[in-house]
Biopython code that builds the backbone (N, CA, C, O; Angstrom):
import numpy as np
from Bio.PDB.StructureBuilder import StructureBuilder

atoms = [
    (1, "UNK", "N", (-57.355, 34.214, -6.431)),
    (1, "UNK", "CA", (-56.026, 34.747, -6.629)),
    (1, "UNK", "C", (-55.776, 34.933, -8.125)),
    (1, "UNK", "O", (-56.101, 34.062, -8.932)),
    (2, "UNK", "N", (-55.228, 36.010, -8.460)),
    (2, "UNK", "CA", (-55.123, 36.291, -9.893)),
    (2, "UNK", "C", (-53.991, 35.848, -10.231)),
    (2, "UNK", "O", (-53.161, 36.238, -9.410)),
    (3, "UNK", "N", (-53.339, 34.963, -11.369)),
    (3, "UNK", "CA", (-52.549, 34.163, -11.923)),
    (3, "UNK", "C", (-52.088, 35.153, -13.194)),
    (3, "UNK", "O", (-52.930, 35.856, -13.753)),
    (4, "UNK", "N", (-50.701, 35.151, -13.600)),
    (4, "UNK", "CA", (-50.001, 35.674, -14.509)),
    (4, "UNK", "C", (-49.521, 34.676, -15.229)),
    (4, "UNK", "O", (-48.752, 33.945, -14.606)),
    (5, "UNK", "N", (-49.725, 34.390, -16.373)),
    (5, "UNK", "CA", (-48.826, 32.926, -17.511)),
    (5, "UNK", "C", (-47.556, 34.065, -17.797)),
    (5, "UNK", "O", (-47.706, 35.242, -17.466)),
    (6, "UNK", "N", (-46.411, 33.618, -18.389)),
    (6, "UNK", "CA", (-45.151, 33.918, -19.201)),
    (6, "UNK", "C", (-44.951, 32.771, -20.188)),
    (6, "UNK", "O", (-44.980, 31.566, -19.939)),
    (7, "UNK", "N", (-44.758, 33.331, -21.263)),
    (7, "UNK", "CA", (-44.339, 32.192, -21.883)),
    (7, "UNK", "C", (-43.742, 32.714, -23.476)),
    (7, "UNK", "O", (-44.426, 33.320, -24.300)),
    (8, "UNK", "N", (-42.263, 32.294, -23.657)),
    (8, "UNK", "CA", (-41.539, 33.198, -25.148)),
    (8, "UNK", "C", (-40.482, 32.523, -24.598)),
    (8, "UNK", "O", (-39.953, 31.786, -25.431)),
    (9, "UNK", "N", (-40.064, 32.496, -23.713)),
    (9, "UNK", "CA", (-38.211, 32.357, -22.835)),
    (9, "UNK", "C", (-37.718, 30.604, -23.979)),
    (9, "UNK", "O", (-38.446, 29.635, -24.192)),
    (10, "UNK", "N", (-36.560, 30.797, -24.360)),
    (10, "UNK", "CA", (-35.984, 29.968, -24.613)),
    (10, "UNK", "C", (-34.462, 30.497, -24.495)),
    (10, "UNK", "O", (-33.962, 31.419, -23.851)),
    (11, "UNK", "N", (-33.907, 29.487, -25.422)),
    (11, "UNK", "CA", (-32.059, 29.789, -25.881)),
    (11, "UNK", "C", (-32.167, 30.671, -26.844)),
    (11, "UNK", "O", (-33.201, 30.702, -27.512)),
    (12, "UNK", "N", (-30.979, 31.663, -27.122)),
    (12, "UNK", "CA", (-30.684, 32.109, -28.199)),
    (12, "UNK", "C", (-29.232, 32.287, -27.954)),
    (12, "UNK", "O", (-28.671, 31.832, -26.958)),
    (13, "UNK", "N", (-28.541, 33.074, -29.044)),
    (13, "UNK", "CA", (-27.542, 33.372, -29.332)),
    (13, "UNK", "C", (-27.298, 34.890, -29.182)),
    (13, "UNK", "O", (-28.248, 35.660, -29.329)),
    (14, "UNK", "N", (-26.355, 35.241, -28.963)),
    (14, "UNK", "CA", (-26.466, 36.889, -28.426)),
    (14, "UNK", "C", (-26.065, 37.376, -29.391)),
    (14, "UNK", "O", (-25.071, 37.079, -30.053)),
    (15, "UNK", "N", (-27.193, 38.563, -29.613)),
    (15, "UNK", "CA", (-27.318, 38.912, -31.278)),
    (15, "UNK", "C", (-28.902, 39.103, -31.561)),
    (15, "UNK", "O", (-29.561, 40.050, -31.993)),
    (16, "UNK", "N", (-29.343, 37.330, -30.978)),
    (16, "UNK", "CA", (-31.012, 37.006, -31.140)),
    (16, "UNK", "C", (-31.853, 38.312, -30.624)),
    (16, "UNK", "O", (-31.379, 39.372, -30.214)),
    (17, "UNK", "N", (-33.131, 37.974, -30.746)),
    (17, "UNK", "CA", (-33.706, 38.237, -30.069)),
    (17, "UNK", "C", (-35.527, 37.040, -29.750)),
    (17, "UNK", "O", (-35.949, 36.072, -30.382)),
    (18, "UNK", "N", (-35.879, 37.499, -28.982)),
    (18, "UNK", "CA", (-37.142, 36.798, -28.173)),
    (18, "UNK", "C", (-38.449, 37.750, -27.779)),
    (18, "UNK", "O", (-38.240, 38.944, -27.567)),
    (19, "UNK", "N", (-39.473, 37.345, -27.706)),
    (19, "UNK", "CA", (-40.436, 37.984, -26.904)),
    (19, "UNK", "C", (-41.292, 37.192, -25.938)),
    (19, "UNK", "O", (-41.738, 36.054, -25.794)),
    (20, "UNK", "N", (-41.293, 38.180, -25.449)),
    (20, "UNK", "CA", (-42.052, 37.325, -24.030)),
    (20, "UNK", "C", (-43.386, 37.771, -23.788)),
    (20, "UNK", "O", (-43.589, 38.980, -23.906)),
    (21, "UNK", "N", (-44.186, 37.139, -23.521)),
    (21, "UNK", "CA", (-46.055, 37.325, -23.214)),
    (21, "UNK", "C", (-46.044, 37.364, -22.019)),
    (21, "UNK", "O", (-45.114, 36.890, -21.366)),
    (22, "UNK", "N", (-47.173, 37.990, -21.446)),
    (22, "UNK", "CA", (-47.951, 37.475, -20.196)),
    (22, "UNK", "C", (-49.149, 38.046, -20.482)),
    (22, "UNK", "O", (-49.372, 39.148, -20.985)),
    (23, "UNK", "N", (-50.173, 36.894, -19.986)),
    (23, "UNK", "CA", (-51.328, 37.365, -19.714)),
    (23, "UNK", "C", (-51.994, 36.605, -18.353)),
    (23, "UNK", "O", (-51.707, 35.575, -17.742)),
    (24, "UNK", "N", (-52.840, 37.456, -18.224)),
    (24, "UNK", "CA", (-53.892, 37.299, -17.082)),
    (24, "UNK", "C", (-55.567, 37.034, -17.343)),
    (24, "UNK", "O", (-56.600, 37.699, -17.422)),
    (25, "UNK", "N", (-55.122, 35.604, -17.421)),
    (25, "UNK", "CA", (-56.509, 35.181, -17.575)),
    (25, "UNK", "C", (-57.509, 35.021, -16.607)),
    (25, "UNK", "O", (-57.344, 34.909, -15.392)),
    (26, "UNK", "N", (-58.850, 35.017, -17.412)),
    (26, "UNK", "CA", (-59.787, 35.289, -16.448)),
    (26, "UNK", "C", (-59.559, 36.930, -15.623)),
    (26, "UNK", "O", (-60.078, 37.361, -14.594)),
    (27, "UNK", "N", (-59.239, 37.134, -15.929)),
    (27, "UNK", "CA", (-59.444, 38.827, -15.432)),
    (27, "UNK", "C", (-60.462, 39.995, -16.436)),
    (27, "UNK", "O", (-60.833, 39.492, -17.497)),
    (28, "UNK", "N", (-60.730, 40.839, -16.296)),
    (28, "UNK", "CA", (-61.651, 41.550, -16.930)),
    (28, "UNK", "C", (-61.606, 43.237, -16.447)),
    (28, "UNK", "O", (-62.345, 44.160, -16.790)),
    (29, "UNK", "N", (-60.563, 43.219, -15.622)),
    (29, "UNK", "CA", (-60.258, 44.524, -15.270)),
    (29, "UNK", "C", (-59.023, 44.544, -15.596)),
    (29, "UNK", "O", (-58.238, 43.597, -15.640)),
    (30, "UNK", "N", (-58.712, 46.492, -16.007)),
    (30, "UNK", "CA", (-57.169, 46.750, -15.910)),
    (30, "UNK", "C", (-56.291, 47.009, -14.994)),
    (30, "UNK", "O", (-56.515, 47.295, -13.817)),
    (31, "UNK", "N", (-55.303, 46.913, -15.515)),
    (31, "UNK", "CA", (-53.986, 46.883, -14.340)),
    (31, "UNK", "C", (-53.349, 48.734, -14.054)),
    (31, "UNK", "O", (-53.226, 49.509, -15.002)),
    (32, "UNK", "N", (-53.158, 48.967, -13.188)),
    (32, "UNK", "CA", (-52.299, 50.406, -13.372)),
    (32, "UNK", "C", (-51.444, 50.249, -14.072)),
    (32, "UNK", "O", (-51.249, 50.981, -15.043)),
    (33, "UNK", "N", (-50.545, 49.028, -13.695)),
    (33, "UNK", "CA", (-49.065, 49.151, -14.296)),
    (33, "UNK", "C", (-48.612, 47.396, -14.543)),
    (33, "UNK", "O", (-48.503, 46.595, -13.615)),
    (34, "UNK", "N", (-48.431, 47.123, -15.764)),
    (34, "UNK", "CA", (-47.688, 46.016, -16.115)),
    (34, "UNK", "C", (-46.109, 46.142, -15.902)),
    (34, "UNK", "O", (-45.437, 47.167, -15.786)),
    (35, "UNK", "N", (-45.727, 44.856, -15.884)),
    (35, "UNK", "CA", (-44.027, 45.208, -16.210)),
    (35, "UNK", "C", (-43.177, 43.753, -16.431)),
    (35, "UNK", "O", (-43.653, 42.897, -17.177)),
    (36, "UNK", "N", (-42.444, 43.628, -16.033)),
    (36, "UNK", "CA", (-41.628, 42.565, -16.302)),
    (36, "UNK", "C", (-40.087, 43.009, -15.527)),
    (36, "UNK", "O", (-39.502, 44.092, -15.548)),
    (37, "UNK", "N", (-39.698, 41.655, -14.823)),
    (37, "UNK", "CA", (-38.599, 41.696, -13.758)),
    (37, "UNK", "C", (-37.700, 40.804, -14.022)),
    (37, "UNK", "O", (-37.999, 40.124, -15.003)),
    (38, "UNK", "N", (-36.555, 40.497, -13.453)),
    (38, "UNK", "CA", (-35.352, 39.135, -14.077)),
    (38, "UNK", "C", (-34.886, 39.491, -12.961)),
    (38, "UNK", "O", (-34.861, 40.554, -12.340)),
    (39, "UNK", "N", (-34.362, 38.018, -12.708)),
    (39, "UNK", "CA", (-33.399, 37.628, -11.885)),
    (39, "UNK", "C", (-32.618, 36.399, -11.907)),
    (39, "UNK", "O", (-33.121, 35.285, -11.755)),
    (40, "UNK", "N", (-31.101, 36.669, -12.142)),
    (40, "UNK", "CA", (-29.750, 35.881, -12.632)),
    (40, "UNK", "C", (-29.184, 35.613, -11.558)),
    (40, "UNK", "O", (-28.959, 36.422, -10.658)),
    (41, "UNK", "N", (-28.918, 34.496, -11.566)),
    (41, "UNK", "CA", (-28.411, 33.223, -10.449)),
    (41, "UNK", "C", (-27.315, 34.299, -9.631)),
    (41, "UNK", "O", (-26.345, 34.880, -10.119)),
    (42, "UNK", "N", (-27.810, 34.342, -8.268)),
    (42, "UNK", "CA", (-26.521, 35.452, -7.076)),
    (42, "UNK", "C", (-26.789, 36.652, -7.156)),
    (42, "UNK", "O", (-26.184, 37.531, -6.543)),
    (43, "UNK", "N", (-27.883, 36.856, -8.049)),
    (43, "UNK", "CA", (-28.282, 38.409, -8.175)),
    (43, "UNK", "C", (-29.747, 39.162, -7.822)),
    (43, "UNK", "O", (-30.627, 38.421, -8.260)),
    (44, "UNK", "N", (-30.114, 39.897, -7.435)),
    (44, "UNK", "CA", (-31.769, 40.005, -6.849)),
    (44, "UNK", "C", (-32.100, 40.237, -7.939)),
    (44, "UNK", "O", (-31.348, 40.229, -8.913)),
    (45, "UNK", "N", (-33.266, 40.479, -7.943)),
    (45, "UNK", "CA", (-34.297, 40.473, -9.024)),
    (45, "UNK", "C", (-34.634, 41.995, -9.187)),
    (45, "UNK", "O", (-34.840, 42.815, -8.293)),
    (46, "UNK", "N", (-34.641, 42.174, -10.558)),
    (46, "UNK", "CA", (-34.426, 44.034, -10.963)),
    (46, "UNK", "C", (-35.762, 44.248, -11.433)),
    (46, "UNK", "O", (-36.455, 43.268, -11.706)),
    (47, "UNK", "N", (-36.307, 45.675, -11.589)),
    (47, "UNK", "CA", (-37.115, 46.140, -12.476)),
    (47, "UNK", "C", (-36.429, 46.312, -14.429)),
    (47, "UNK", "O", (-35.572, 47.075, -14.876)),
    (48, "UNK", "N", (-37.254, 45.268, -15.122)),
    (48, "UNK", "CA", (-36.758, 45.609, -16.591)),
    (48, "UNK", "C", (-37.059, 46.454, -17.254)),
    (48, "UNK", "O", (-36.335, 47.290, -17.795)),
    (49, "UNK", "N", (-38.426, 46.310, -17.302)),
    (49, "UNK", "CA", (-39.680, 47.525, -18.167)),
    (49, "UNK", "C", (-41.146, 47.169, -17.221)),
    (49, "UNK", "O", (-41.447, 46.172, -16.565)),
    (50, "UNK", "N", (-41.820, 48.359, -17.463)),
    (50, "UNK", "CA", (-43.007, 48.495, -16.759)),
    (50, "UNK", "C", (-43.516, 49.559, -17.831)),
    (50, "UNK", "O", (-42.894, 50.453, -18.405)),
    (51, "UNK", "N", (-44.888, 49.159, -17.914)),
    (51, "UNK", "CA", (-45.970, 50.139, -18.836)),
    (51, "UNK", "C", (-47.058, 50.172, -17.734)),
    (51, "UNK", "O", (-47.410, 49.205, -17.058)),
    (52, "UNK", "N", (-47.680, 51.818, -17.636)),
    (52, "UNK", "CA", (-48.808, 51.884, -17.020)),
    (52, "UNK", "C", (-50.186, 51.742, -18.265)),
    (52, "UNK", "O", (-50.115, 51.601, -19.486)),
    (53, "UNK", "N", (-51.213, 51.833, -17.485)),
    (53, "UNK", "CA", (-52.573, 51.663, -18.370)),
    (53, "UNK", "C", (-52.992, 52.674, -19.820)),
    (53, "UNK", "O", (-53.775, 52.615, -20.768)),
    (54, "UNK", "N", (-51.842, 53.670, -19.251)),
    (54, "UNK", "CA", (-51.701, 54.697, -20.690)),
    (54, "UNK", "C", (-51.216, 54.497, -21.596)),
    (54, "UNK", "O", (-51.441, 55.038, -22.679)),
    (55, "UNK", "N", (-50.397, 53.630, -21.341)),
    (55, "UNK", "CA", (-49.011, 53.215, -22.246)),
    (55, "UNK", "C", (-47.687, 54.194, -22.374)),
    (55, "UNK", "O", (-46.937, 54.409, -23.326)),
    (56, "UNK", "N", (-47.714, 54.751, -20.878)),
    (56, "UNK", "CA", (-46.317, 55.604, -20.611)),
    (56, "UNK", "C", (-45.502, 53.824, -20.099)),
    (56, "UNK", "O", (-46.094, 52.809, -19.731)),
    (57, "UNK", "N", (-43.690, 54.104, -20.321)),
    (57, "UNK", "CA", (-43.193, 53.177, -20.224)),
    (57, "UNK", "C", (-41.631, 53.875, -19.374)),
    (57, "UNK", "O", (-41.239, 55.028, -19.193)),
    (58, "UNK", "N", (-41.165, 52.745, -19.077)),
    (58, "UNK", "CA", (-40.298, 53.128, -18.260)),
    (58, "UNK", "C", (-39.616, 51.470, -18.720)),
    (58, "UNK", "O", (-40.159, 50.413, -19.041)),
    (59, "UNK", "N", (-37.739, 52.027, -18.507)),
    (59, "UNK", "CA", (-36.862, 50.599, -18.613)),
    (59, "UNK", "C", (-35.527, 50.739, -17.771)),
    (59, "UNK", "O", (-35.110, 51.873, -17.536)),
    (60, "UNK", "N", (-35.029, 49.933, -17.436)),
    (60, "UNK", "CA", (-33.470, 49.956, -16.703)),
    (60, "UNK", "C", (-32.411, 50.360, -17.793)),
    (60, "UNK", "O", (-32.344, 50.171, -19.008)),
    (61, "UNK", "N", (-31.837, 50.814, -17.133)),
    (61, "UNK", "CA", (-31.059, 51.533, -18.383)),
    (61, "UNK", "C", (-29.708, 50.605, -19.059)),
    (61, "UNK", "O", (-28.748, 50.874, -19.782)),
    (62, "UNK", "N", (-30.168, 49.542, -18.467)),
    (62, "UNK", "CA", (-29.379, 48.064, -19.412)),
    (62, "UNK", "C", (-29.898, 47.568, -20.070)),
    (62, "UNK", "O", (-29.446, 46.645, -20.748)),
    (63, "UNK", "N", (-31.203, 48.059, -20.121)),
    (63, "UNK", "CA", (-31.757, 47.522, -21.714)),
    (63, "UNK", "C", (-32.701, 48.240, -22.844)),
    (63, "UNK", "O", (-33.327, 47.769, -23.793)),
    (64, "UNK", "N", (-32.523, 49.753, -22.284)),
    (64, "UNK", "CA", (-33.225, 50.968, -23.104)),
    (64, "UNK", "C", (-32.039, 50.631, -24.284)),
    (64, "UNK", "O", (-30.845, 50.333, -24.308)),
    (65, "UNK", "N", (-33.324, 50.912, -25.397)),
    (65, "UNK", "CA", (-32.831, 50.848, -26.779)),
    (65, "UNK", "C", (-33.375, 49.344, -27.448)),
    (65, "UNK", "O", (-33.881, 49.250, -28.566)),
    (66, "UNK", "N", (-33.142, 48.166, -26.471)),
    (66, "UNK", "CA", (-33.046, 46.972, -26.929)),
    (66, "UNK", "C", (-34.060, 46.127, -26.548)),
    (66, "UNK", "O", (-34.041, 44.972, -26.974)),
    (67, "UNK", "N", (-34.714, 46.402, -26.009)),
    (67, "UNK", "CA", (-36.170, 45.986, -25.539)),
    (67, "UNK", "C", (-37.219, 46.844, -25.536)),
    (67, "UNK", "O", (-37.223, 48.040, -25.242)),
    (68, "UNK", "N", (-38.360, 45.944, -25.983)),
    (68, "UNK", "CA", (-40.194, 47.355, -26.052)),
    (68, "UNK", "C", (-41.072, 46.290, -25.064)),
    (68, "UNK", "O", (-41.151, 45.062, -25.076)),
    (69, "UNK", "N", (-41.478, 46.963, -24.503)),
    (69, "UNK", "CA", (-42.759, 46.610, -23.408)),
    (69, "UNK", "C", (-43.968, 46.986, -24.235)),
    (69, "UNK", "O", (-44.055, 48.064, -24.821)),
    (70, "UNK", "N", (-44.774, 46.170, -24.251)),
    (70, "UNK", "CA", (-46.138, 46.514, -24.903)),
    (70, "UNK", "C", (-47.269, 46.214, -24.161)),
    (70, "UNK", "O", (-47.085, 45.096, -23.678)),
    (71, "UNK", "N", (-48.390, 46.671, -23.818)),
    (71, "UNK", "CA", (-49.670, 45.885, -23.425)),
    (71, "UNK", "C", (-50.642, 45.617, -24.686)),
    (71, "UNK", "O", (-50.488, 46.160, -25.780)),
    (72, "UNK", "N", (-51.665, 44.699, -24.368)),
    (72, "UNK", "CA", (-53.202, 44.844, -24.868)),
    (72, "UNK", "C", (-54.228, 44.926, -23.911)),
    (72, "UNK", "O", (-54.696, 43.947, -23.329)),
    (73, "UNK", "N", (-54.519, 45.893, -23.776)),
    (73, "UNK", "CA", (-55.633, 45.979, -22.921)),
    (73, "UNK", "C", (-56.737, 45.065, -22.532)),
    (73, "UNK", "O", (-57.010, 44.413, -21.524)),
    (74, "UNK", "N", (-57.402, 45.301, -23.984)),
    (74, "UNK", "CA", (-58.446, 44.144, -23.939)),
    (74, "UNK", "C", (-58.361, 42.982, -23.760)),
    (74, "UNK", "O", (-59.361, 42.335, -23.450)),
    (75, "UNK", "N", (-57.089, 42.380, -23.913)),
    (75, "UNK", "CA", (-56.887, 41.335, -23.838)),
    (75, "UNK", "C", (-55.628, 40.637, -22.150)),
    (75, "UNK", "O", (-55.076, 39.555, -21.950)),
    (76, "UNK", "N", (-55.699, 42.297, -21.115)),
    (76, "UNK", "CA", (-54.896, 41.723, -20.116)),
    (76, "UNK", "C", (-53.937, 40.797, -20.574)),
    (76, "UNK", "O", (-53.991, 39.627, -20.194)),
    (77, "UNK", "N", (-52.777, 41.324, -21.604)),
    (77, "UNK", "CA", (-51.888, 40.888, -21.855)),
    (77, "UNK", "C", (-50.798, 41.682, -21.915)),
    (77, "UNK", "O", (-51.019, 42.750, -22.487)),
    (78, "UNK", "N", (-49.706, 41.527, -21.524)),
    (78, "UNK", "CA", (-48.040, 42.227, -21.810)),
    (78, "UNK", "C", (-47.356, 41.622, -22.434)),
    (78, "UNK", "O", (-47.494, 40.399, -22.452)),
    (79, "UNK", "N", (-45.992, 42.481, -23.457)),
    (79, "UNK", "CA", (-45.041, 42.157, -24.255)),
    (79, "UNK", "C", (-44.679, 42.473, -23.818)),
    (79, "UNK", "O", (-45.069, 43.332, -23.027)),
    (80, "UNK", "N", (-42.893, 41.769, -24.041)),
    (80, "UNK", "CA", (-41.670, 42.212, -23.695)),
    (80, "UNK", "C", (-40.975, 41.711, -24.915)),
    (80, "UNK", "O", (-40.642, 40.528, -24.846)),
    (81, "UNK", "N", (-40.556, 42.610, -26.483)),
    (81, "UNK", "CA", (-39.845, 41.917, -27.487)),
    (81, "UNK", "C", (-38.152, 42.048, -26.669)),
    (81, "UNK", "O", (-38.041, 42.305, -25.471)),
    (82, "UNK", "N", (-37.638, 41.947, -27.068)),
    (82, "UNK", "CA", (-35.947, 42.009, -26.733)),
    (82, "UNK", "C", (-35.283, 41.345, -28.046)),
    (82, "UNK", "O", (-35.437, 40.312, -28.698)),
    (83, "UNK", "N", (-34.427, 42.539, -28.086)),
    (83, "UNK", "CA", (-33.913, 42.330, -29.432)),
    (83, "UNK", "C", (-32.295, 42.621, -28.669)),
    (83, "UNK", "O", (-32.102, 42.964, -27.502)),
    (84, "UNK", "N", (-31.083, 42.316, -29.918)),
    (84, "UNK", "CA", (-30.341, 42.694, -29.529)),
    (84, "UNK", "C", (-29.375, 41.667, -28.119)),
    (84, "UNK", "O", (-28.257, 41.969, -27.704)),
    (85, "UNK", "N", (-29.992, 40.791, -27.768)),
    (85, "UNK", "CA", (-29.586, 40.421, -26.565)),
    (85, "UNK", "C", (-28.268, 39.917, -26.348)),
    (85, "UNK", "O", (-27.597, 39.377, -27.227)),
    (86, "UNK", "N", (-27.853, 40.124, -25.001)),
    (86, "UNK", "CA", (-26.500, 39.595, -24.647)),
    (86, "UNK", "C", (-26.445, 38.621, -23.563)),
    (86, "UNK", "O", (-27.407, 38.329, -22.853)),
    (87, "UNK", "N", (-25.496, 38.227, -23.489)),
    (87, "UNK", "CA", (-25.152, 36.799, -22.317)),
    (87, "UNK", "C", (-25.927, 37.461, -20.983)),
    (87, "UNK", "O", (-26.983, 37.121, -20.451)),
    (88, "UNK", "N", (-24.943, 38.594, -20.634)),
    (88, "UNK", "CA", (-25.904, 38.711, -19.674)),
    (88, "UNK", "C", (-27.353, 39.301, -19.035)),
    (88, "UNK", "O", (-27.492, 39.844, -17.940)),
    (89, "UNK", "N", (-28.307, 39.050, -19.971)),
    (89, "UNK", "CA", (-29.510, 39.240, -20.503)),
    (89, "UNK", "C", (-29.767, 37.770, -19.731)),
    (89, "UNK", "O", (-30.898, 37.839, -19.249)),
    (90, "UNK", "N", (-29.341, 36.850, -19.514)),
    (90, "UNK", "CA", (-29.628, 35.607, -19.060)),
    (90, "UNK", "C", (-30.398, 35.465, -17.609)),
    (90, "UNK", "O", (-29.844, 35.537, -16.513)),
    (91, "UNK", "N", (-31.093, 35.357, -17.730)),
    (91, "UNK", "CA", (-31.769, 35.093, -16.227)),
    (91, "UNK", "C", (-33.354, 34.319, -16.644)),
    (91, "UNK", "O", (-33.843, 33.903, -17.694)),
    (92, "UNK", "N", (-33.888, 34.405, -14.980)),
    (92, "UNK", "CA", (-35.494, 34.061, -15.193)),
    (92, "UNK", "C", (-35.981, 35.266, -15.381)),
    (92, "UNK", "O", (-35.408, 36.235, -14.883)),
    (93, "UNK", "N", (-37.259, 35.423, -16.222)),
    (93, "UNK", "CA", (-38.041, 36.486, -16.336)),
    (93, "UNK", "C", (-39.152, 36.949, -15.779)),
    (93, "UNK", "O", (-39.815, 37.356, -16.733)),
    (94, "UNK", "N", (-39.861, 37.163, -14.620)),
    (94, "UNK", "CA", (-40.840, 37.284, -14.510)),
    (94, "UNK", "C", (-41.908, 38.046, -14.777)),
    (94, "UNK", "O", (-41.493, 39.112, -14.323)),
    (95, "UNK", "N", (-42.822, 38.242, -15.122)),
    (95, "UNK", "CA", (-44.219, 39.566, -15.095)),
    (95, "UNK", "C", (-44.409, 39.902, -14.091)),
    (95, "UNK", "O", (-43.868, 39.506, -13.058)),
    (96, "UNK", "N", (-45.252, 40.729, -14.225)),
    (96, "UNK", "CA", (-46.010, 41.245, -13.032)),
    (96, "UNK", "C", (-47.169, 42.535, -13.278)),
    (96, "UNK", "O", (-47.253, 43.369, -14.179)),
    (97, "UNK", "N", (-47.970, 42.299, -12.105)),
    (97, "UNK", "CA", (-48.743, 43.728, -12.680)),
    (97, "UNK", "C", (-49.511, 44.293, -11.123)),
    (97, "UNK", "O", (-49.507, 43.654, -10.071)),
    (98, "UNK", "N", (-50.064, 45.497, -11.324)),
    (98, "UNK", "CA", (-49.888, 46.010, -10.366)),
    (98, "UNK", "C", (-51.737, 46.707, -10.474)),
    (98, "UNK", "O", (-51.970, 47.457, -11.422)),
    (99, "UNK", "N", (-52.718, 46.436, -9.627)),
    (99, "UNK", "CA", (-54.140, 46.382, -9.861)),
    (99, "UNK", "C", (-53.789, 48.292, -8.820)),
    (99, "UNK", "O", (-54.803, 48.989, -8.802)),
    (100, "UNK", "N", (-52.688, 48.850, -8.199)),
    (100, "UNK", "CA", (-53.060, 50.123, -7.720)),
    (100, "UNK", "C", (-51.617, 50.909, -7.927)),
    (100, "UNK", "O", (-50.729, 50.377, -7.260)),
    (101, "UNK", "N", (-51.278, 51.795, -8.524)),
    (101, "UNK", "CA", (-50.171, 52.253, -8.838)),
    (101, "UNK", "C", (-48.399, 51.525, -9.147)),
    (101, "UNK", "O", (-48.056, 51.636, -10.324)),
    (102, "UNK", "N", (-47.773, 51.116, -8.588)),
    (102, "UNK", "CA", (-46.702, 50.247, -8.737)),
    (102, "UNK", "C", (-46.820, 49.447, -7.634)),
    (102, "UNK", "O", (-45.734, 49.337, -7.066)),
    (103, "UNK", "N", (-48.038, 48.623, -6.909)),
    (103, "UNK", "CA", (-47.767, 47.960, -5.824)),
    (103, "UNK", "C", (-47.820, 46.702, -6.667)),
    (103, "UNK", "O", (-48.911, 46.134, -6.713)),
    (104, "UNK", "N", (-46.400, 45.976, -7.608)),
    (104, "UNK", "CA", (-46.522, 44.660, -7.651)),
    (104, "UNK", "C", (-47.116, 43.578, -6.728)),
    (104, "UNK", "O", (-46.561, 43.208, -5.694)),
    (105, "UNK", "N", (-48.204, 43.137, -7.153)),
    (105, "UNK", "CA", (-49.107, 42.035, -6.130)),
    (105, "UNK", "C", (-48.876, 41.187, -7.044)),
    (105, "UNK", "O", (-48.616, 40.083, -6.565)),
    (106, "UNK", "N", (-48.856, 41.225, -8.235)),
    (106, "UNK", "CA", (-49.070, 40.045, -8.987)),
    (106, "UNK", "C", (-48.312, 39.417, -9.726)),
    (106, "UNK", "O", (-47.800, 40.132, -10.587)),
    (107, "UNK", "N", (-47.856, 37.769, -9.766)),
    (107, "UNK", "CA", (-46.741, 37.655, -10.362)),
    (107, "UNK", "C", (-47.154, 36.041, -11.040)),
    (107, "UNK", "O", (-47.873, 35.147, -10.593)),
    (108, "UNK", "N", (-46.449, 36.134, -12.143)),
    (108, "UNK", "CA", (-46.198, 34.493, -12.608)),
    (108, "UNK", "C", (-44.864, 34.028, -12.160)),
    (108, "UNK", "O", (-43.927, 34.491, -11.510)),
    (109, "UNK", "N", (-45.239, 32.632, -12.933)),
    (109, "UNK", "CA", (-43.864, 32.022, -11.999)),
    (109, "UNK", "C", (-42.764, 32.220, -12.274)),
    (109, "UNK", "O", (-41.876, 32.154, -11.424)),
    (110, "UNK", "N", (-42.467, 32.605, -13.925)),
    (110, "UNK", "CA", (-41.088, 32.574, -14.581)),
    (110, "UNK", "C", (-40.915, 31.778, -15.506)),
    (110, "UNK", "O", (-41.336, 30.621, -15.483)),
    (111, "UNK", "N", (-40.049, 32.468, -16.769)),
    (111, "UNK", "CA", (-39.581, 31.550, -17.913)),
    (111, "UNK", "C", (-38.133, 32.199, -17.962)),
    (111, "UNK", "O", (-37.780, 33.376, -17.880)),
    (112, "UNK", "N", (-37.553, 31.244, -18.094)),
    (112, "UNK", "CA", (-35.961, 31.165, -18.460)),
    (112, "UNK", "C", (-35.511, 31.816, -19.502)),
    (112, "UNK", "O", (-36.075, 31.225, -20.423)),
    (113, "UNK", "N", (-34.957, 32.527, -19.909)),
    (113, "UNK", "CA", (-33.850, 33.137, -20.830)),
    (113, "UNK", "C", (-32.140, 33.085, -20.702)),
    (113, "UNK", "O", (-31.416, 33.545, -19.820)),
    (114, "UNK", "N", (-31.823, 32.385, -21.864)),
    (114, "UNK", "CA", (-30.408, 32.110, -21.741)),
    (114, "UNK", "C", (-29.876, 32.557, -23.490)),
    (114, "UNK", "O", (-30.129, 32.161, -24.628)),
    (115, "UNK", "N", (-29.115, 33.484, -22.916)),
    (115, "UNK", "CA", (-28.264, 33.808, -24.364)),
    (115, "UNK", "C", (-26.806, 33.453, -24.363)),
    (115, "UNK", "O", (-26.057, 33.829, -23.461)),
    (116, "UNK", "N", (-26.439, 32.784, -25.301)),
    (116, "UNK", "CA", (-24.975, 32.161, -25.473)),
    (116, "UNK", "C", (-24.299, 33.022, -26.468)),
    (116, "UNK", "O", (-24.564, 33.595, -27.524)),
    (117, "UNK", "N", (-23.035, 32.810, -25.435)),
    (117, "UNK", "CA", (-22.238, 33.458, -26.058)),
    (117, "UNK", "C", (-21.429, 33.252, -27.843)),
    (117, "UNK", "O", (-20.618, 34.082, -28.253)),
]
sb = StructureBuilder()
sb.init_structure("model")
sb.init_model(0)
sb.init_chain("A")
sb.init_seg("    ")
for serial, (resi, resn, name, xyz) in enumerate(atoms, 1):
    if name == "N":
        sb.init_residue(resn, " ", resi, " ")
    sb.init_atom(name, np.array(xyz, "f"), 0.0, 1.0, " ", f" {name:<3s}", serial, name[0])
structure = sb.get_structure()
């Protein structure tokens, strides 16, 4: 089973900003499509940003402008900087990546993000 780490999520202040990693270790092949998802306590879990293997990108339009999705290839790793952030920016974050067009199969567990007001 292929495993996703996250790991950047802490506190900040809204204003801050954070970045968030994931990688997939032990892997050696690429992904179609990376991305990164959140979900805030009573609320489902959204698409944030997603990059395919080209590095075309796509974001929710609550956080175009204020967040960059990045990959490294070689290194089966994703960014998520976020700049700019606000309270409700607060949720868990998850990765994800997708080994055949957007079929998320793959996920880590989640790191927390909390921005205060």
């Amino acid at each position: 089973q292929v495993q996703l780490v996250e790991s950047g999520g802490g506190l900040v202040q809204a204003g801050g900003s954070l970045r968030l990693s994931c990688a997939a270790p032990g892997t050696i092949f690429r992904f179609d499509a990376m991305g990164w998802f959140r979900q805030a306590p009573g609320k489902q879990r959204e698409l944030v940003a997603a990059i395919t293997s080209g590095g075309t990108t796509n974001y929710a339009d609550s956080v175009k402008g204020r967040f960059t999705i990045s990959r490294d290839n070689a290194k089966n790793t994703q960014y998520l900087q976020m700049n700019s952030l606000k309270p409700e920016d607060t949720a868990v974050y998850y990765c994800g990546a997708a080994l055949v067009g957007l079929r998320w199969d793959y996920w880590g567990r989640g790191t927390q993000v909390t921005v205060s007001s």
